[in-house]
C-alpha positions as CSV (number, residue, x, y, z in Angstrom):
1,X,94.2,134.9,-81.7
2,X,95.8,135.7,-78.6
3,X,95.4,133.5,-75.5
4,X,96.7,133.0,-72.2
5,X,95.5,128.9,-72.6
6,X,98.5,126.8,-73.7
7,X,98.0,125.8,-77.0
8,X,99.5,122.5,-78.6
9,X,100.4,121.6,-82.0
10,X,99.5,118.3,-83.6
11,X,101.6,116.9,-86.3
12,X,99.3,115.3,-89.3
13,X,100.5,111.6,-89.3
14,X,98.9,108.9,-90.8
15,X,96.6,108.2,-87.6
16,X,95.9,111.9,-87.4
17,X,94.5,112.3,-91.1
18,X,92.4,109.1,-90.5
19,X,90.5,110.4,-87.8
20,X,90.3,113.9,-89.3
21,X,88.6,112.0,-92.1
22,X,86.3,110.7,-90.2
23,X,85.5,113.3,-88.3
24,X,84.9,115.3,-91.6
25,X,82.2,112.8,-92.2
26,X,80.7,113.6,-89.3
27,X,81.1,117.6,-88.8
28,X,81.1,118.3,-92.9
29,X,82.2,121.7,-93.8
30,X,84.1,122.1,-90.0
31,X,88.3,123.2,-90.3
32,X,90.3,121.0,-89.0
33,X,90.9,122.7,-85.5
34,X,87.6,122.8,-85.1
35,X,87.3,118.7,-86.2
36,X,90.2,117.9,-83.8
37,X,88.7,120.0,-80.8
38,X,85.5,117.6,-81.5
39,X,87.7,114.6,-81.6
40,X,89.1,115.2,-78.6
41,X,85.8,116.0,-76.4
42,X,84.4,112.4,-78.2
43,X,87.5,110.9,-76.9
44,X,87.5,111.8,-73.4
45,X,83.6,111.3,-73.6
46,X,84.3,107.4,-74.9
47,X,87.1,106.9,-72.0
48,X,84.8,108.4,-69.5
49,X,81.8,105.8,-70.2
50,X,84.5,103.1,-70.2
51,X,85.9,103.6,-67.0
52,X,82.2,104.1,-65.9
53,X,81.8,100.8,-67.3
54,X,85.0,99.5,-65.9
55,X,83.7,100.7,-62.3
56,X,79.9,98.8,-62.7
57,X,82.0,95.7,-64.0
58,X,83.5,96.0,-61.0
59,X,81.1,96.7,-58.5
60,X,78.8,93.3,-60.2
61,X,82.2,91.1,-59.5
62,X,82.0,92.3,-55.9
63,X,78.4,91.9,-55.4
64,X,79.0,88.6,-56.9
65,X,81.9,87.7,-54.6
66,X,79.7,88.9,-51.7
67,X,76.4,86.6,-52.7
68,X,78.8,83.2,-52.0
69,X,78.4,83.7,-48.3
70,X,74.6,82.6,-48.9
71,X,75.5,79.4,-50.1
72,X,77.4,78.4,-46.8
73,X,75.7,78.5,-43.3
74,X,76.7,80.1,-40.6
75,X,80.1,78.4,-38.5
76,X,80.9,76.6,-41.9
77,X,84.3,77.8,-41.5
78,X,85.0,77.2,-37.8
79,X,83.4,73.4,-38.9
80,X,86.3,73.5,-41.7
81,X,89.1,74.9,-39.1
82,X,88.0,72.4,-36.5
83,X,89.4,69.4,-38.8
84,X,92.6,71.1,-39.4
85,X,95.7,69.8,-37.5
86,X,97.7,73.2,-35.9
């Protein structure tokens, strides 16, 4: 079928006919451009949520980081610099 979208051909390797198994277990009766067009939309799907992930992880370590300042009053670090020889 004629397109002006670049196309790209994938070589069956080992890897390749795994996942086109299990895809075939999942989408039964599907060709195989059709099962590697829904691997590919699962894929970037499952990096998407990680990196969502990734991002929340991130913004709790901060929020973490941030919640020490309650357990030191206010000047503790001037009290700390004061002992300090310059």
């Amino acid at each position: 079928m004629p397109t002006v979208k670049p196309r790209h051909a994938i070589t069956e390797t080992e890897s390749v006919a795994r996942a086109l198994a299990v895809a075939r277990r999942r989408w039964p009766g599907e060709p195989a451009t059709k099962l590697l067009t829904h691997l590919i939309e699962e894929g970037a799907s499952a990096v998407e949520r990680e990196e969502a992930d990734d991002r929340a992880d991130h913004r709790r370590a901060v929020a973490a980081l941030t919640t020490l300042g309650d357990y030191y009053p206010d000047g503790y670090l001037d009290d700390v610099r004061a002992g300090w020889d310059e």
